[in-house]
VOPAGU-2260 file (C-alpha; in pm, 1 decimal, decimal comma):
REM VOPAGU-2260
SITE   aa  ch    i         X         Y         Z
SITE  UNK   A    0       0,0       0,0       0,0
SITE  UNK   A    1     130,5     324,9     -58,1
SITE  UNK   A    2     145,6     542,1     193,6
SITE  UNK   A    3      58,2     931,1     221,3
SITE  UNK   A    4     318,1    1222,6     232,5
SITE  UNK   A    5     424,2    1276,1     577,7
SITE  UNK   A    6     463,8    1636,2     670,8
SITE  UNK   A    7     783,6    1603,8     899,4
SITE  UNK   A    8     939,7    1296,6    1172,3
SITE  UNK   A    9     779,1    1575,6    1446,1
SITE  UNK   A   10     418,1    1495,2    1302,7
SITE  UNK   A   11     396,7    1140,9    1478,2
SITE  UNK   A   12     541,2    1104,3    1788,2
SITE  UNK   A   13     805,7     895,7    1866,1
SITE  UNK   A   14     718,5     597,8    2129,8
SITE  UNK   A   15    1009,6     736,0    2371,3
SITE  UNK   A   16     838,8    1070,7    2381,8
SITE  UNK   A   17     598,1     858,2    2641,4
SITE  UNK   A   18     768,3     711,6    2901,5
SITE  UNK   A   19    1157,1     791,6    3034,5
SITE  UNK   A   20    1395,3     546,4    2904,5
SITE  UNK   A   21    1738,2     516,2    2798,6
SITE  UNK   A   22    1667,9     731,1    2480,3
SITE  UNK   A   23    1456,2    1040,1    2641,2
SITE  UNK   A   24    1791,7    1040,2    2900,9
SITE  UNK   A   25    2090,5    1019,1    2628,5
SITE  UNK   A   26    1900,6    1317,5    2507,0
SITE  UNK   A   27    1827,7    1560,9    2813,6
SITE  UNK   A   28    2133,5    1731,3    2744,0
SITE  UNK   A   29    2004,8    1879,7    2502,9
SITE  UNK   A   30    1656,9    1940,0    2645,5
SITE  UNK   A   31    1815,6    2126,0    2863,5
SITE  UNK   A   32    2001,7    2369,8    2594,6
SITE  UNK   A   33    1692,2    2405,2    2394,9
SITE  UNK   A   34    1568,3    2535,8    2717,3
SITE  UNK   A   35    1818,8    2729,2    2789,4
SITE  UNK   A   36    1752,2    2901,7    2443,7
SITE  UNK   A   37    1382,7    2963,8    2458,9
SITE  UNK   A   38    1465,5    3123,3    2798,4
SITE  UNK   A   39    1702,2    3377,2    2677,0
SITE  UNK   A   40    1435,3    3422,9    2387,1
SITE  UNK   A   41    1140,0    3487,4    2698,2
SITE  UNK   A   42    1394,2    3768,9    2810,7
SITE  UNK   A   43    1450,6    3977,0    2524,1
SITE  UNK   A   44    1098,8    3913,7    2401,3
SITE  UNK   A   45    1009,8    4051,8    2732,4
SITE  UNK   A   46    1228,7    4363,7    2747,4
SITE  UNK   A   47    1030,6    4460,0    2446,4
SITE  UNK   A   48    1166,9    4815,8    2490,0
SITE  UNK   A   49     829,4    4934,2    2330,0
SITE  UNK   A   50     889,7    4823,2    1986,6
SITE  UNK   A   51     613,6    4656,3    1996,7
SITE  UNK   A   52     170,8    4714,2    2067,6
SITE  UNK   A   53     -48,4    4480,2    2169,0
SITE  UNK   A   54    -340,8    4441,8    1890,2
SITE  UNK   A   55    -630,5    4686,2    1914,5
SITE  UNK   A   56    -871,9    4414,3    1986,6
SITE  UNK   A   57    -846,1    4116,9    2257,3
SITE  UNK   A   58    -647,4    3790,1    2130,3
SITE  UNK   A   59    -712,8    3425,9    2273,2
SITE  UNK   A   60    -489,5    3216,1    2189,7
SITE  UNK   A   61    -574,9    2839,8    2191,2
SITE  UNK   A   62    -256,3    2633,4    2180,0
SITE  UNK   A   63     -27,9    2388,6    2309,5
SITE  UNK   A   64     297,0    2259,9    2485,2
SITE  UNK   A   65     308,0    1951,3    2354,1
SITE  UNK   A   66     439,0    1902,6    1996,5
SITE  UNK   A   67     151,8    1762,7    1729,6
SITE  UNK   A   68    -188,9    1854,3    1782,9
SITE  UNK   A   69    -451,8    1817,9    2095,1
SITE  UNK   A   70    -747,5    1901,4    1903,8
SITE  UNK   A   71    -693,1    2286,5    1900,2
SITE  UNK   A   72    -888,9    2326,2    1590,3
SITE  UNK   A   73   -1244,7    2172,8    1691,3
SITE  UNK   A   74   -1222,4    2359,2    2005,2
SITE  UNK   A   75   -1158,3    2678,1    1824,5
SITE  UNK   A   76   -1431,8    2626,0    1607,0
SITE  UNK   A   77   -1630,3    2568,7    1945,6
SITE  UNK   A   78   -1518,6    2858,3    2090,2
SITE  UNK   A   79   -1601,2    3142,5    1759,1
SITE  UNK   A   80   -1954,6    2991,6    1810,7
SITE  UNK   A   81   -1989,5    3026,0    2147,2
SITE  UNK   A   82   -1849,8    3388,6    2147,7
SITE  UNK   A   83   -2096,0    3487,2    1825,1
SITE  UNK   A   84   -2377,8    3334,5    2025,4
SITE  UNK   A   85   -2253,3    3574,4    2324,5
SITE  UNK   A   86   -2272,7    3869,8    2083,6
SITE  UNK   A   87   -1922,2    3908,1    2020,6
SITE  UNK   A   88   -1789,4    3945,1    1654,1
SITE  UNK   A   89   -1462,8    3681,6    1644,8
SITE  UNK   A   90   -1211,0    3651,3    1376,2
SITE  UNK   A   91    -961,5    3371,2    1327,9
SITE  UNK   A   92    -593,8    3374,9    1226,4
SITE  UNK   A   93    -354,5    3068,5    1201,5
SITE  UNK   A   94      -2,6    2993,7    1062,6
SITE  UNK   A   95    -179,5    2777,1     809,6
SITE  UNK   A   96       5,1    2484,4     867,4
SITE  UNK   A   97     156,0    2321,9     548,0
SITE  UNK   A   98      49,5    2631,2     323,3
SITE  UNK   A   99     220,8    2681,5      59,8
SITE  UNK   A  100     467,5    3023,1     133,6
SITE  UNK   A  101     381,4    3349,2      51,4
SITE  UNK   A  102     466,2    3710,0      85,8
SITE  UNK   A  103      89,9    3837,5     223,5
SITE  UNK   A  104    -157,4    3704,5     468,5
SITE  UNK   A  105    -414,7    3537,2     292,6
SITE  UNK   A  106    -802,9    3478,6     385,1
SITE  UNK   A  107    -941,7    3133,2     399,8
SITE  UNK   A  108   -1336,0    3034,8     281,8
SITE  UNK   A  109   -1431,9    2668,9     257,5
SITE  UNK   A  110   -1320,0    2656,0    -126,2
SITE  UNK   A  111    -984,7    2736,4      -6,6
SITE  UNK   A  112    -723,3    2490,3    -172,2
SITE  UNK   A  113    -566,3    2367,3     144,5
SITE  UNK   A  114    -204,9    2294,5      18,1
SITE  UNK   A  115    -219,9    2663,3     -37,1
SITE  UNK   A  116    -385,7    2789,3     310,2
SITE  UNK   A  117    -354,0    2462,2     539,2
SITE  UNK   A  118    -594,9    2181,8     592,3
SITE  UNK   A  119    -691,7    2297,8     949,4
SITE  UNK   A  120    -796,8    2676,4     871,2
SITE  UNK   A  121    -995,2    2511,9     553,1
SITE  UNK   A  122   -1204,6    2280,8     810,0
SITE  UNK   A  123   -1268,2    2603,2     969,4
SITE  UNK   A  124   -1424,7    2807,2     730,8
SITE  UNK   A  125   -1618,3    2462,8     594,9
SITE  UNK   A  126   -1804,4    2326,8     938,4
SITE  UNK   A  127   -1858,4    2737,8    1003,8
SITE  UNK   A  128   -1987,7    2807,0     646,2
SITE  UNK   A  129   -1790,4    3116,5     608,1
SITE  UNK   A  130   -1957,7    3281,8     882,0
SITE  UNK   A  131   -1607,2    3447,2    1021,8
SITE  UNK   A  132   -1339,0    3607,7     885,0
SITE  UNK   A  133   -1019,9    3336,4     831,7
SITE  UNK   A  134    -707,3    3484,8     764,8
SITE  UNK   A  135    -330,0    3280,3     765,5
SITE  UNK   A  136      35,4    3335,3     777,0
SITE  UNK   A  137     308,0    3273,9     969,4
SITE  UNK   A  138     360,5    3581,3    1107,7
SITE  UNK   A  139       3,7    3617,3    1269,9
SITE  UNK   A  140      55,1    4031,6    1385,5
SITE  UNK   A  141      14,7    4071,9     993,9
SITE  UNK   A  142    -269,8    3840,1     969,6
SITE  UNK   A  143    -475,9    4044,9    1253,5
SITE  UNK   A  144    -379,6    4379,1    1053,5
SITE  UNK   A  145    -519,3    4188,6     712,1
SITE  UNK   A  146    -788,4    4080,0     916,1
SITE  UNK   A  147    -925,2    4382,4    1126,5
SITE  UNK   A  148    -841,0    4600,2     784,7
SITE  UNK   A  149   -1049,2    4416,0     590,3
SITE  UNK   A  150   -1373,2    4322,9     893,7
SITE  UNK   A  151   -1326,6    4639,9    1085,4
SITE  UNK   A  152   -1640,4    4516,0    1288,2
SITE  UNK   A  153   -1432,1    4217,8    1482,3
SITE  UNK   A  154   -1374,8    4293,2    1783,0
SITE  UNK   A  155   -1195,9    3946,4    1886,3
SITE  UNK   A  156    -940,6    3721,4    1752,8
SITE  UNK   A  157    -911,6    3388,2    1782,7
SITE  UNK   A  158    -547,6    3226,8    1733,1
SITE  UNK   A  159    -536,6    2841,7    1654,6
SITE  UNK   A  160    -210,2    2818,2    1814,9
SITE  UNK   A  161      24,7    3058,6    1899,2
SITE  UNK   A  162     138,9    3013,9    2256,7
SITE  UNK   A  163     489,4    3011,0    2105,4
SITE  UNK   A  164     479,5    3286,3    1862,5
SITE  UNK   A  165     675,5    3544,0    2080,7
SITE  UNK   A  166     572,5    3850,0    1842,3
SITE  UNK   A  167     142,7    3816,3    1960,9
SITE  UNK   A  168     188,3    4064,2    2219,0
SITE  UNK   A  169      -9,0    4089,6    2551,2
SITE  UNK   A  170    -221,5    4299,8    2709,1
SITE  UNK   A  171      -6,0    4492,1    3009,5
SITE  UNK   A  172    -173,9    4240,6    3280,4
SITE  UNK   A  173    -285,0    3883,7    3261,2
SITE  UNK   A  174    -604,6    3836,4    3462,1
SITE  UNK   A  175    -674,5    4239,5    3460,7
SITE  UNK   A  176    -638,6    4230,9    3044,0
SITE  UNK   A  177    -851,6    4133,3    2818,3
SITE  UNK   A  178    -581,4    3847,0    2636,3
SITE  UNK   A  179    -669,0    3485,0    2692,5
SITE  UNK   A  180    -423,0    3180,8    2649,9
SITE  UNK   A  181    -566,9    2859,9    2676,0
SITE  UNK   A  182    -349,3    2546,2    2738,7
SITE  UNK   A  183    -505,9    2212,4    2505,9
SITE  UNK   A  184    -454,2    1897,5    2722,3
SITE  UNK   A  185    -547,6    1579,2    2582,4
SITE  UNK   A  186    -545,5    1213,9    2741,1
SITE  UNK   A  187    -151,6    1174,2    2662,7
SITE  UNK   A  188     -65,7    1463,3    2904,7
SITE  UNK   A  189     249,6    1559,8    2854,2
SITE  UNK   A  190     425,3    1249,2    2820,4
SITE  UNK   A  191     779,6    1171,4    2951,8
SITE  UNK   A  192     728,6    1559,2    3056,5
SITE  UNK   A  193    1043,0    1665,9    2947,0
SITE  UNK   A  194    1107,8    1933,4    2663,4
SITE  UNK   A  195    1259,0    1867,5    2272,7
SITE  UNK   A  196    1381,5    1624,6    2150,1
SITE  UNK   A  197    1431,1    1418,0    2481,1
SITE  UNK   A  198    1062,8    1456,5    2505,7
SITE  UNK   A  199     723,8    1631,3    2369,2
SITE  UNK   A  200     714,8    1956,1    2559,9
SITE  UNK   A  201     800,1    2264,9    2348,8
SITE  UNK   A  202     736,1    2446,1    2664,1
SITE  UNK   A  203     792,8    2338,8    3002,7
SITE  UNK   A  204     446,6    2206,7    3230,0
SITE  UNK   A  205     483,7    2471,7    3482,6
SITE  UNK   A  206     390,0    2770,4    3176,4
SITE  UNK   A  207     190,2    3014,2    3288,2
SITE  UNK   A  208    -122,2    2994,2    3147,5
SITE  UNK   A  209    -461,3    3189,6    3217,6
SITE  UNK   A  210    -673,2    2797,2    3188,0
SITE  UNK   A  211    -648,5    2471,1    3093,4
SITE  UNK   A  212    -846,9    2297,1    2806,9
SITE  UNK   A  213    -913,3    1957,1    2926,9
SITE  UNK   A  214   -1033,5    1713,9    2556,0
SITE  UNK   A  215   -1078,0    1373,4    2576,0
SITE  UNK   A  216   -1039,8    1133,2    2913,4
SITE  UNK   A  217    -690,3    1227,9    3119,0
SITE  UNK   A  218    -493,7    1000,8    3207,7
SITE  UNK   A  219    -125,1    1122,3    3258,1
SITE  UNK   A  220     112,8     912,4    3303,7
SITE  UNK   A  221     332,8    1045,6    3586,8
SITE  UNK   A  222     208,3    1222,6    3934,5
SITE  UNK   A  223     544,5    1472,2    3817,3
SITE  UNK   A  224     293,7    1604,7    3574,2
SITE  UNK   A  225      -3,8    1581,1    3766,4
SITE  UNK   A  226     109,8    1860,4    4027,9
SITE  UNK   A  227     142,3    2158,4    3759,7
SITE  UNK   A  228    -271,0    2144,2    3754,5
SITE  UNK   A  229    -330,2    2145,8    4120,8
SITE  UNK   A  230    -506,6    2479,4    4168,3
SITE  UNK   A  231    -491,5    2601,7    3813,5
SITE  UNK   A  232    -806,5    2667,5    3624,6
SITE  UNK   A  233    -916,2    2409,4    3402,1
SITE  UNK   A  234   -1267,5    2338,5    3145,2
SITE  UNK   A  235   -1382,8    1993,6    3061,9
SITE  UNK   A  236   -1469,4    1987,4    2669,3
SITE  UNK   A  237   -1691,6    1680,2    2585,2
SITE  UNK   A  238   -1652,8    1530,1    2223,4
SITE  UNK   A  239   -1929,4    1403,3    1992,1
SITE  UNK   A  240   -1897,3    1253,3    1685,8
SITE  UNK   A  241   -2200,1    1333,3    1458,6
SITE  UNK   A  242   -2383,9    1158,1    1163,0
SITE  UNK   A  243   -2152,6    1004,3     886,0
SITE  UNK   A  244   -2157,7    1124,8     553,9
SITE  UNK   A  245   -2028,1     993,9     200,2
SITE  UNK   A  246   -1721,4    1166,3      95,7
SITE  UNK   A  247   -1827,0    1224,7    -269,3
SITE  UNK   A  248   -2183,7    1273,1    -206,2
SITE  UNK   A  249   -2238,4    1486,7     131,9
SITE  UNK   A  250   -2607,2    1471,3     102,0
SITE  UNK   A  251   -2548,4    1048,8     201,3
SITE  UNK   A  252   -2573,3     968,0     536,2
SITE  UNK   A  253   -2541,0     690,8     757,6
SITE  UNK   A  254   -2584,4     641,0    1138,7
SITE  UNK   A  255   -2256,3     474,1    1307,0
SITE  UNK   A  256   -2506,1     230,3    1446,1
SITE  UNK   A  257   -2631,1     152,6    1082,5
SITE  UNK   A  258   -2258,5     146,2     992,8
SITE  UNK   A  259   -2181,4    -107,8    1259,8
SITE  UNK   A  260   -2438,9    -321,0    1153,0
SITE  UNK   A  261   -2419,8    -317,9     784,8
SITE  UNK   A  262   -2008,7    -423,2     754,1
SITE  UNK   A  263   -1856,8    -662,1     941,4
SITE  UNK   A  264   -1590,3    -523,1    1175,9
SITE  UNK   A  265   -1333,7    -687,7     921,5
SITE  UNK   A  266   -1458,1    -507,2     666,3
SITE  UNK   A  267   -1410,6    -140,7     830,3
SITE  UNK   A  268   -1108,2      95,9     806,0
SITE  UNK   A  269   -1042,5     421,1     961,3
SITE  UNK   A  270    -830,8     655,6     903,2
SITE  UNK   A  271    -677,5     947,3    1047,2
SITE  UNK   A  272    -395,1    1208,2     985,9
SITE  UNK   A  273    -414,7    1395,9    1322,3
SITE  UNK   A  274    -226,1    1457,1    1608,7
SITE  UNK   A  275    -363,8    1214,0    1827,0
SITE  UNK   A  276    -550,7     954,1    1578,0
SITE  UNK   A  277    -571,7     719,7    1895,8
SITE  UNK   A  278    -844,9     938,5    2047,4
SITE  UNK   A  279   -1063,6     940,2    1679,0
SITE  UNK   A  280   -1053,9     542,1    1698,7
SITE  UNK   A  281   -1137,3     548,7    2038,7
SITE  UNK   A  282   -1486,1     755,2    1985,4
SITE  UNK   A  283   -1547,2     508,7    1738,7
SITE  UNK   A  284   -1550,3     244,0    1993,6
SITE  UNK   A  285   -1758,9     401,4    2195,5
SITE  UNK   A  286   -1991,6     392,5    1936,0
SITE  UNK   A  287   -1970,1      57,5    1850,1
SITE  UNK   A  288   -1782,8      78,0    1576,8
SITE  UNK   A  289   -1501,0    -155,5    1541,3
SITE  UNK   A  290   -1250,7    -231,8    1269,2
SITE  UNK   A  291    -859,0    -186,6    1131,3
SITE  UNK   A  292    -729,0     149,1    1246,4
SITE  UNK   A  293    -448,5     344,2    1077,1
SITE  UNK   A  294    -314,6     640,1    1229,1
SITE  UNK   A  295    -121,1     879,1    1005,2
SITE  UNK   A  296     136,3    1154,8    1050,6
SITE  UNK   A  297     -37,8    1488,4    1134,8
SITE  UNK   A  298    -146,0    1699,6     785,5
SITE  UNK   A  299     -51,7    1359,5     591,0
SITE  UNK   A  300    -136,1    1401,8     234,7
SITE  UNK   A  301    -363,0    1143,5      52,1
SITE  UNK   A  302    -386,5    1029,0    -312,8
SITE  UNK   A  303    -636,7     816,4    -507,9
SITE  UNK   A  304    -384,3     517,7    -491,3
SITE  UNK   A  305    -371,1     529,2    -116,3
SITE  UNK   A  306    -784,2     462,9     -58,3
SITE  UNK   A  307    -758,6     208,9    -375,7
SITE  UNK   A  308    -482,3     -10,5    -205,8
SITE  UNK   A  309    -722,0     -51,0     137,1
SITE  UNK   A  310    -948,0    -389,5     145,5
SITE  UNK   A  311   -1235,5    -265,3     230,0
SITE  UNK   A  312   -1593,9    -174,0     236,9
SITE  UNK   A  313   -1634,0      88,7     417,3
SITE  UNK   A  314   -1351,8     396,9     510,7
SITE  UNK   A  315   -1440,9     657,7     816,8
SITE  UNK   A  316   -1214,8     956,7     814,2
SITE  UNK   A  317   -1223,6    1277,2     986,1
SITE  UNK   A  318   -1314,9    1624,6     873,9
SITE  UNK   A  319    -990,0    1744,3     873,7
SITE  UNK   A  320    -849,6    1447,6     646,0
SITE  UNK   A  321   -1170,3    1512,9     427,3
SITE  UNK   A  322   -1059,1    1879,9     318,5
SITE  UNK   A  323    -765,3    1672,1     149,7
SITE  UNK   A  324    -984,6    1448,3     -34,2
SITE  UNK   A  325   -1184,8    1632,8    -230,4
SITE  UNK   A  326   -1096,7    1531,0    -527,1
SITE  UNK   A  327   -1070,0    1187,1    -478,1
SITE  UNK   A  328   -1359,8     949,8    -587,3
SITE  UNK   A  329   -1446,6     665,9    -367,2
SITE  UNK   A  330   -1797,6     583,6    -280,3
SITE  UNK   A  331   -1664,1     375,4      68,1
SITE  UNK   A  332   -1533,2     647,4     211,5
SITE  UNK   A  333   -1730,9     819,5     477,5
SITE  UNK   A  334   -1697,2    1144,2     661,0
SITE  UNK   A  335   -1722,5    1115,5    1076,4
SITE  UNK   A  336   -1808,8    1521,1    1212,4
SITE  UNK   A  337   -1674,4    1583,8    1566,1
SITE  UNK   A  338   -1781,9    1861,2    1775,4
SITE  UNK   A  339   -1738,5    2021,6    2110,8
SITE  UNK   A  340   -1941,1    2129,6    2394,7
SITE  UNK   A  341   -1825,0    2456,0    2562,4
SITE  UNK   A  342   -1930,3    2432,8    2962,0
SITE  UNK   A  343   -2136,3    2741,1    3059,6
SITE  UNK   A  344   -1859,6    2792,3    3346,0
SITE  UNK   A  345   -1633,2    2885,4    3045,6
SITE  UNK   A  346   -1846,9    3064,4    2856,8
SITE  UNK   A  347   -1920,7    3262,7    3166,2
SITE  UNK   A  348   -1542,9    3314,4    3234,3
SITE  UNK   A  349   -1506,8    3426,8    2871,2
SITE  UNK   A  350   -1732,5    3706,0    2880,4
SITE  UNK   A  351   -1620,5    3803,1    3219,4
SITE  UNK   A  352   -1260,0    3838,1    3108,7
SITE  UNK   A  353   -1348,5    4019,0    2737,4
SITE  UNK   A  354   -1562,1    4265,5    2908,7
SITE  UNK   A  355   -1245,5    4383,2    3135,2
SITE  UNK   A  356   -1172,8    4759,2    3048,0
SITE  UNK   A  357    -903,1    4848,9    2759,5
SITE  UNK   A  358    -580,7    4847,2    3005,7
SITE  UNK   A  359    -414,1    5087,5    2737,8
SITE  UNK   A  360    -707,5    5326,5    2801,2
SITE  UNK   A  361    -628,1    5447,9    3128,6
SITE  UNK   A  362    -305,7    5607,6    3254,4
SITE  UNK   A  363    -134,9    5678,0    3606,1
């Protein structure tokens, strides 16, 4: 079978990334310089010397410390919904991950070719229909000035990731600004809990962080990890995986239930090219549906020989692997929707925070 284009090694990560061995400890060393780097980057970015303004609208930034993804996007998605339903007017910028490079920012709508924009900013604008303003590029300052330029009327952004991206200014004070960073924790926790390449963490555990986003079931596996979130503010965001629907004709659905009773369990494949396929599988379960899974490299690419090579009748992917397939032809393969569930307890922090006073607006 031939297998789909892997984005880089950091896009599936490596077993010893889990558990402390004899690898993760040949390589602390230089952990510990790559930390030693970042920190010296914290203190110049820091220093700022006023070079730099924080954006004229509040940013929350939904990202990680792990390397590969914790389901940022769907929770994004979640969150611009939430926030319209509030009344607020929300934007959304990303790096575009895998986009093809270019000189300008450049918005996203759901006929977006995502080797030019990025898979995940494609889902986006697809599952919202368009209804907010999408813009990507690396250097995200330039994608809020695109953005606000063009949809004066925002009056939040939304960054799907970020955390890391030392140029997205805050507001002056953390809890008494109107900035939000969110930290995306998913059942793996932060593995062997020590920082690249011995381990996962791009960031140290200890980060601050104004909440946690807590997707999927935890489950870390070391109490060293475990003490970071005593006392910190977390959110529970439940996942639901909606009604199936045929890749090449949208309009054809199928219950899971009717899916696990039509084809044998031998007879089902999914697929997914994520940053944590195990948890996609796993909601399958749940429902019943059982079969041969194959996890993929996050932002894998697919071709027509890929799908043709797999025995079998029927192929679930995910919404995110489906922006990549559009042109592909294949009546087995079925599309699984996920969503999210924002707890009112965040949703009421939210509009707490963003209706804080302009910090920049008042002087001594």
């Amino acid at each position: 079978m031939s297998t789909p284009k892997k984005s880089s090694f950091f896009n599936k990560a490596p077993q010893f990334w889990e558990r402390r061995g004899p690898t993760s400890l040949v390589l602390w060393p230089l952990s510990k310089i790559y930390g030693w780097i970042n920190q010296v980057l914290d203190l110049v970015n820091d220093l700022n010397l006023g070079t730099r303004k924080p954006a004229p609208v509040p940013i929350i930034i939904v990202g990680n410390i792990r390397v590969g993804g914790t389901g940022k996007t769907p929770i994004v998605i979640a969150l611009a919904e939430q926030l319209a339903r509030m009344g607020w007017k929300p934007g959304i910028i990303s790096r575009g991950y895998g986009a093809t490079a270019s000189s300008r920012p450049r918005q996203v709508n759901s006929d977006s070719n995502p080797a030019e924009v990025g898979d995940e900013p494609v889902l986006i604008a697809k599952r919202t229909e368009n209804q907010f303003p999408i813009w990507v590029h690396p250097k995200r300052t330039l994608s809020i000035q695109s953005l606000l330029k063009q949809d004066p009327s925002v009056n939040v952004i939304i960054s799907d990731d970020g955390l890391q991206h030392r140029s997205l200014l805050r507001w002056p004070a953390r809890e008494g600004g109107r900035d939000i960073e969110f930290v995306v924790r998913d059942q793996r926790g932060e593995g062997n809990g020590f920082l690249l390449p011995a381990g996962p963490l791009r960031e140290p555990v200890s980060r601050e962080r104004d909440a946690t986003l807590m997707t999927g079931t935890s489950s870390p596996t070391a109490s060293h990890v475990d003490e970071y979130y005593l006392g910190r503010r977390a959110f529970t965001l439940s996942s639901q995986l909606g009604t199936p629907y045929q890749l090449n004709n949208p309009s054809n659905q199928l219950s899971l239930s009717s899916i696990a009773d039509t084809y044998l369990p031998n007879k089902i494949t999914a697929i997914a090219a994520i940053g944590n396929p195990q948890r996609f599988f796993d909601d399958l379960l749940k429902q019943g549906v059982a079969g041969k899974y194959i996890g993929l490299a996050d932002h894998a690419i697919y071709t027509p020989e890929f799908f043709s090579a797999i025995n079998a009748e029927c192929i679930l992917i995910t919404e995110k692997d489906a922006v990549k397939c559009t042109l592909i032809q294949d009546e087995r393969i079925w599309v699984v929707p996920m969503s999210l569930d924002t707890p009112n307890t965040l949703s009421e922090w939210l509009q707490l925070i963003l209706q804080r006073p302009d910090p920049n607006q008042y002087t001594l």
